[in-house]
Each structure stands twice: as structure tokens, then as C-alpha cells.
N, C-alpha and C positions, 0 to 999 in steps of 0.2 A: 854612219848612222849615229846620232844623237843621243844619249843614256840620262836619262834622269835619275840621280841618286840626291837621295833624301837623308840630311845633316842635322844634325841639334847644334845653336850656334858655339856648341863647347866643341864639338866636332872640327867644326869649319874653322873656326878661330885656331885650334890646334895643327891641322893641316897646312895653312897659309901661314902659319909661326916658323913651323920645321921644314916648307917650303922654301921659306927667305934664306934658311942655314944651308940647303942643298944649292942654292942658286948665290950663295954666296952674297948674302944682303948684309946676313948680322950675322953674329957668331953665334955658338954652339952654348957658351958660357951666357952670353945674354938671353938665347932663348930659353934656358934651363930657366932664369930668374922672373924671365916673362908667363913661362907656362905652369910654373911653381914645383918643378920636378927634378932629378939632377942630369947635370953634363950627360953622365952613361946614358942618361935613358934618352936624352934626346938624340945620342948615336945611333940607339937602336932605330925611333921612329923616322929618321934617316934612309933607312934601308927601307920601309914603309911607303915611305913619302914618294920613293920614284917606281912604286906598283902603280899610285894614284891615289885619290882620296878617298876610292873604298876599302882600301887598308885602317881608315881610319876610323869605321864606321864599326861599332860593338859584335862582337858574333853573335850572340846569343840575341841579338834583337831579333824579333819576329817569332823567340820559340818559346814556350811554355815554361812558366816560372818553378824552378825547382822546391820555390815555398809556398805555391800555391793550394788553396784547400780543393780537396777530394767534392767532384763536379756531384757527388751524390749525398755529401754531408752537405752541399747547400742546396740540394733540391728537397732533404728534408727538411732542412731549416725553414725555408719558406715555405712548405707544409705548414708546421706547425705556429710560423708566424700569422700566415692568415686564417688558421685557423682558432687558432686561441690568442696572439698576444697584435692584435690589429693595432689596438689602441694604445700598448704600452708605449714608455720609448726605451729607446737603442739601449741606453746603458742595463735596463731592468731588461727588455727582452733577452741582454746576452744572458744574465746572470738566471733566468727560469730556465732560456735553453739548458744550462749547461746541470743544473739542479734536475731540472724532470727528466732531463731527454739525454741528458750526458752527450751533449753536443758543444764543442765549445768554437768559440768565436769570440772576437776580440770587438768591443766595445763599436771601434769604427769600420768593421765589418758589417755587423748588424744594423748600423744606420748607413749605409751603403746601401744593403739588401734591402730593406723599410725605405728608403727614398725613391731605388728603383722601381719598386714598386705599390709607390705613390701614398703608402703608409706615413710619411716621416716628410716634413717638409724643415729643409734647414733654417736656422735661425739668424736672422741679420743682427750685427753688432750692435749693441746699443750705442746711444750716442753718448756724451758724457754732459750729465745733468746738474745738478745741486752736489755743489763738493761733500763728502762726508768718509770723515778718518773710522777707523776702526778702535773701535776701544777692547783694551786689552782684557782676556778672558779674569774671571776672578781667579785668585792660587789653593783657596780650598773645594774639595764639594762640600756641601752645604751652604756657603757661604751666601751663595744667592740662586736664587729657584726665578724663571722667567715663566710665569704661569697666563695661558687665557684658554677660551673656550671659542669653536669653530663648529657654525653653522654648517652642513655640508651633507650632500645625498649619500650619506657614508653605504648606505646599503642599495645604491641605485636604483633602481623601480620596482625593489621587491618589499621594500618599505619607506614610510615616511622620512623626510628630514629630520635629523638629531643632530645635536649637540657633544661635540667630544671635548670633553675638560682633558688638558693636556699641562704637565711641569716637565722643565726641561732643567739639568744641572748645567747652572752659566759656565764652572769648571771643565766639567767633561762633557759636556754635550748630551750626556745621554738622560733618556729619559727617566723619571724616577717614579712616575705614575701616569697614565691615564686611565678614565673613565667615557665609555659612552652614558648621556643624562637626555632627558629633557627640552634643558634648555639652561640657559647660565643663570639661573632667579639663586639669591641666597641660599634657598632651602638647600641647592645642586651643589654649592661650590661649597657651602661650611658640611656637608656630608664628606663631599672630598678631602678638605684638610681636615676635618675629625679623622678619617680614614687614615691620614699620609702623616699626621706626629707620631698618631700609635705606629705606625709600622714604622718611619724611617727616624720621627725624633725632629724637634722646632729646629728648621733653616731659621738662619739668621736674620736674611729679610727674603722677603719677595718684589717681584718687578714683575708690575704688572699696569694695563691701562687704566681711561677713565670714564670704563663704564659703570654705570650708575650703580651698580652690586657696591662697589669697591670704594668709590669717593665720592661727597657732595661736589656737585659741578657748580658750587655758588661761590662768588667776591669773599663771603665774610665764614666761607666752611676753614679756613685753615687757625688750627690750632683752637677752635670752638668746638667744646668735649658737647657742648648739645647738634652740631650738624657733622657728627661723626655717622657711617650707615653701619647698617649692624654687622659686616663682616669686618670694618676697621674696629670696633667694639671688642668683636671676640678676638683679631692679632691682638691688640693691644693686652688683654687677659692673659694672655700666654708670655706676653715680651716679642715677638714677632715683628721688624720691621716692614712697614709696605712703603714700596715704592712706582710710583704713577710715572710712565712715559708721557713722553709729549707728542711720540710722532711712534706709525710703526714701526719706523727704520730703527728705533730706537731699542725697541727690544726682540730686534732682529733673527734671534736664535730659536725662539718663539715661532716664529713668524715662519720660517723657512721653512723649521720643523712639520707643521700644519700643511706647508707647500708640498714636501716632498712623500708626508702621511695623504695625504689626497689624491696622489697618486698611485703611491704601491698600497696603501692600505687594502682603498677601494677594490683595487684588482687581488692583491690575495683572501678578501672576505667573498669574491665572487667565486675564486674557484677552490676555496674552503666550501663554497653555498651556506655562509653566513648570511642570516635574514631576519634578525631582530637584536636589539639591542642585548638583552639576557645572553646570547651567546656571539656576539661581540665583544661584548665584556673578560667571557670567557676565552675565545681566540686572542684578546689582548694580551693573556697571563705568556704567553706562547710567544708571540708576537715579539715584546717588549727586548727580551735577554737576545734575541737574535739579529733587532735591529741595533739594541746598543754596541753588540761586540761589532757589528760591520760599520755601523758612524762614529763611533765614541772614540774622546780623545784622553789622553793618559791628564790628572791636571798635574799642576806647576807642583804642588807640593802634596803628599801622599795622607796628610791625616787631615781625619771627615768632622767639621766643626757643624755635625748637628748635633744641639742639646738636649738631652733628656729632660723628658716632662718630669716639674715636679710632684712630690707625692699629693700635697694638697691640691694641685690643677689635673695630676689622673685620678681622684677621688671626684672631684667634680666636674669631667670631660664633659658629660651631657647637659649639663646647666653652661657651661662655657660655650658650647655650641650648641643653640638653642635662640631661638627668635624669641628679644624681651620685649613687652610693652609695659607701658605702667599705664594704671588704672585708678578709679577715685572709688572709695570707698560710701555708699547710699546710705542716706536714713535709717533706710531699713536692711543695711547688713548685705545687700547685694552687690555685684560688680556686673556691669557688661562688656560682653568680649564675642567680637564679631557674629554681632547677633544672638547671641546666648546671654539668657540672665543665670549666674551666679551667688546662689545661696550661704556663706558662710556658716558654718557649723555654731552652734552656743559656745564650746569648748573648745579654745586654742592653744597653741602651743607661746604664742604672744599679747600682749592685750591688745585687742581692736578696736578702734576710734570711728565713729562716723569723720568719715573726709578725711582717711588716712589715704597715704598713696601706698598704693600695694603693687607688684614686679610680679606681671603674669611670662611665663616662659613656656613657649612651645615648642618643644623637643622634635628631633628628627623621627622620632616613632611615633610623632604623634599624640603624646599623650601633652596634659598639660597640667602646668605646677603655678601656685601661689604665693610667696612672699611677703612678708614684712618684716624689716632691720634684722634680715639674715636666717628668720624665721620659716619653714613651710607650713602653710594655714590649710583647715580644712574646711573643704568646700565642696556643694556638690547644686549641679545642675538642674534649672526648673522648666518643668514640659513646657511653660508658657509665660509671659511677660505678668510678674506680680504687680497687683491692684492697689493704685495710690488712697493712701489712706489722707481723707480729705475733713480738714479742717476749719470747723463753723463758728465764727466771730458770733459776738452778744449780739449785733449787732441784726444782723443776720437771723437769730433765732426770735427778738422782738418779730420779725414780719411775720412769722412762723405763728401756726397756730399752738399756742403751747400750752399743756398741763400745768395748771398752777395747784401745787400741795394743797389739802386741805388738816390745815392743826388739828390736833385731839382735842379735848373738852377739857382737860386740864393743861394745855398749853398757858405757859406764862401772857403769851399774847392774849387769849382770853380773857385770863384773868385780871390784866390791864383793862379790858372792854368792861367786863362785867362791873369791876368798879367804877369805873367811872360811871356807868349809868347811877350805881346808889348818890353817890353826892350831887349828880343832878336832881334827883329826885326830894331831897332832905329839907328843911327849913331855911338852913344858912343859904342854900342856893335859892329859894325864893325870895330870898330878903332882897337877892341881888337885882 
């Protein structure tokens, strides 16, 4: 009767090697060097070899693996995978199992579990696209900050789309701030770097895009102090380098960061039941020290080249960040500014000129300040648009029906008339 035995070709190939020695093909010495094992031991499979080739087949195949995990730490597992972590993936589902549930599993276990059960679909290699090297990390922190701001349903369908301003240290990877905001307008991003020198002290430069917060997108904006926008105005104030990518790939660290915050964030503010910005901001403070100690890398060299603000730029932080316009100074002593007229005080601390240009500043709180040649002016706002004071040529006033003065009785003019009638009247004048 016929036996079917079933070989791995390391099996078979092993079997018909120590066959040929039993049968006297090749030697003992050649098959040691063919099977990669030595002389002794191909004696032993020798003795093997003439049971048959299921001598050569593993014992323990077909029996249960001595490393295998407890058939009821993974029927919780997948409890709690579809019930709570459906949408994670493999690597953050192991790492909440083993945090909430004190269940541990390894990385490709978890995407094992999540594939079989239709959670987790593998990922095909990419292909290889547009060559691009890596550039090497900076060697201090400080040295360069990789900042942008990522539109994104940070709070899923229990709130609106917002904006997370986010800096990442080029050095060490970790992060040094983020904010949920808005939106990325000036007002969001120079509130954020007022917030990040006071606490951490000016990085050297930043790398960052070219969106229109950040740089003119024109031919003739480079090195033109008039097509600078007002957040390259305030770096420059401090001594602050900015630097503009050309591509995302380019400030890459950035870019990832947002990747990989888009995914565990969203999911740890769900099952915090985070659902507005105000405490998102707050869950951040929490957040931040535990993502950096699990991504963060040591840098190249240990001392932190961020500079302290000087005393003259922390005495005047709020005018440094602060949105400036300049404005023309009216006839009559007013300014407008976004739809508001503007009364200047009589009393200033500068002399004021009709059609001086004056530097209005609007502060992060909102309030607003006025300037001249390093002066603050005093000014205060009128309910309504003052009434041009209009002026009537001679010309003008001939058509007009006008009051003409009438002289006194002793007016010299008179007295001109009155004479002259006596010499009309007289003899000389009739001679004539």
C-alpha cells in the first residue's frame, strides 16, 4: 500500500544527500560540506536514512508551539480590537492593548489578528519614484524648528475642522509646541511664536513653507523690505531666520509628524472624549512629554542654542507681535483704520503734521496703538464719519446772493463822496 509523506524541499534534499552516502554515491566528508553540517552528524543521519524519509521529517510538526500565545489572551484581544481599536493600526493597537488591557502582543501579531479579521489590509511596496537622499539632522536643538499648520477633523464628528500649529526640533525630533487654532491667518501663527520665545527662547531659524502667512509668492519679493508679510517683519525683529521649502519632501519631519499625529491623536482625543478646541489644547500639555520620550531622538551634540530674548525686545514683545499698518495722517487730525475714523487728541507726546505717516499696531488682544518716529499718540475713536469741512472760492460766492456791508456816516468812504459833491457844486466847477 502506497504512504504519502509530506517534505519541506530542505527535508527532501537532506534525505536523498545522506541517501547517496548510504548507497555509497559520495562520501560522508562531501555530504557534511553539501548539507553544511559535520562528518559526525551525517553518521548519525545515516542510521536515519535506512528507517526511510520519515525519519527525516521534524517531530514536533503537526503539534502545538511551545511559544505560542494563551487561545484566550487572543480572544480578548479581538474583543477589544473590534470593539474599541477597529480603526487603529497594528502597531498602536499593540501598544493600547498592552497600556489599557495589560495584554501584550507583538507588533506583527496584532496586524495578523486585524488582517484576519478584515480590520487591517497590508500595504504593497512602493515602487521607487524621484530619487531623494536624506539630509542629515541638525547637531543642536534649537538650531532649526520645522514648523506648519494641518487642516484636519482633529475632533471627528463632535466638532468642526481646525487647525493644529505644530514645531518639531530638526535635532531631536520632538516636539517643542503645538497649538490647536482656527486657522493658520497671521493673527494664529504670531500668537504661537509670541507664546514659544517666551517659553523656549529664539531658535535660530525656522523651516517652513510658502504659504502666503510666511512669504510673498512674487518675482521681485526677494530681498524687497517693502514685499516682506508681516510674520517675516516680526522674525526679522527678533533676528530669527526663516526658511521656505520648495517641496514637502523637503521639510519632511514636519510633514510625518502631522502624519502620524493624525492618527494616534485623533484616536487618543476620542477616547479621552476630547471635543473642542479649549481642551485639546489642554490634553496637548499631557500629550506632548509622552509622545516625545516614545519618538524622540538623543541630538548629535547636548547644548540647546536657543537665545534669549533681549531686554529691549521682552519689553516690547506685544508691539513685535502685533499686526502694523501705516496710515496718512487727514486735514483734520484723523486717521482711518478698517472702517473706523480716528480722532487724534490736541496733546501729544510728538508734534503732528497733517500727512504725517503714522504706524497703527494691532495687538493680539486686541486692543490698538498709534505711533509716530517711535512715539505712542493719543487717540480716540469717533461714533461716526466727520463732516468735510467745505471750501467757497470768490468766485463762487459772486453767484451767491451776498450781504454787502453798509459804512457808517463817518466812514472815510463817505467822506470822499461828500466832497466831492461840494467842488462839483462851487464856481471853479462851473467855469468848467
Amino acid at each position: 500500500m502506497n504512504k504519502t509523506i509530506t517534505m519541506t524541499k530542505r527535508e527532501l534534499f537532506k534525505y536523498e544527500t545522506v541517501k547517496q552516502v548510504v548507497d555509497e554515491v559520495i562520501t560522508a566528508q562531501a555530504a557534511a560540506k553539501k548539507l553544511g553540517i559535520t562528518r559526525r552528524h551525517v553518521q548519525r543521519l545515516k542510521h536515519k536514512a535506512k528507517k526511510g524519509a520519515e525519519a527525516f521529517i521534524h517531530g514536533n510538526r503537526g503539534s502545538p508551539s511551545n511559544r505560542r500565545i494563551d487561545p484566550d489572551i487572543i480572544e480578548k484581544a479581538v474583543k477589544f480590537i473590534k470593539e474599541k481599536y477597529s480603526d487603529f493600526k497594528p502597531t498602536f493597537t499593540a501598544e493600547k492593548l498592552l497600556e489599557e488591557h495589560r495584554i501584550t502582543l507583538s507588533k506583527e501579531t496584532a496586524r495578523t489578528l486585524m488582517t484576519s479579521l478584515g480590520l487591517w489590509k497590508p500595504r504593497r511596496r512602493k515602487e521607487n519614484g524621484q530619487y531623494r537622499s536624506w539630509r542629515p539632522r541638525k547637531e543642536h536643538a534649537g538650531e532649526m524648528e520645522q514648523f506648519d499648520g494641518s487642516y484636519h477633523r482633529w475632533f471627528e464628528g463632535r466638532a468642526e475642522e481646525c487647525c493644529l500649529l505644530a514645531s518639531i526640533d530638526d535635532a531631536s525630533g520632538r516636539i517643542t509646541k503645538a497649538v490647536f487654532g482656527a486657522n493658520e491667518g497671521v493673527v494664529e501663527v504670531s500668537k504661537f511664536w509670541k507664546e514659544y520665545v517666551l517659553e523656549n527662547g529664539k531658535p535660530v531659524s525656522i523651516y517652513l513653507d510658502k504659504y502666503s502667512t510666511y512669504k510673498v509668492n512674487h518675482k521681485n519679493a526677494t530681498d524687497n523690505k517693502d514685499l516682506l508679510t508681516r510674520f517675516q517683519v516680526m522674525m526679522n525683529d527678533i533676528d530669527v531666520t526663516l526658511i521656505t521649502a520648495h517641496s514637502p519632501e523637503a521639510k519632511g519631519r514636519v510633514e510625518r509628524l502631522f502624519g502620524t499625529l493624525q492618527d494616534r491623536l485623533v484616536k487618543e482625543l476620542r477616547l479621552a472624549g476630547v471635543s473642542d478646541i479649549e481642551g485639546g489644547n489642554a490634553f496637548l500639555e499631557k500629550f506632548i512629554p509622552v509622545f516625545n520620550d516614545k519618538f524622540g531622538v538623543m541630538p548629535m551634540k547636548k547644548e540647546d542654542v536657543h537665545r534669549p530674548l533681549l531686554l529691549d525686545e521682552r519689553k516690547n514683545i506685544d508691539s513685535i507681535f502685533s499686526v502694523k499698518e501705516t496710515r496718512k495722517v487727514g486735514n483734520d487730525f484723523t486717521v482711518r483704520f478698517e472702517g473706523v475714523w480716528l480722532q487724534l487728541e490736541e496733546i501729544q507726546s510728538a508734534t503732528v503734521l497733517r500727512h504725517d505717516i503714522v504706524v497703527l499696531e494691532k495687538r493680539l488682544d486686541g486692543t490698538l496703538h498709534m505711533s509716530l518716529r517711535g512715539k505712542y499718540l493719543s487717540f480716540r475713536s469717533l461714533p461716526e464719519r466727520p463732516e468735510k469741512i467745505k471750501r467757497i472760492t470768490a468766485l463762487v460766492q459772486t453767484k451767491q446772493s451776498r450781504v454787502w456791508p453798509i459804512p457808517s456816516k463817518d466812514h472815510p468812504w463817505r467822506k470822499r463822496l461828500l466832497l466831492g459833491k461840494k467842488f462839483a457844486g462851487n464856481t471853479l466847477t462851473q467855469t468848467h
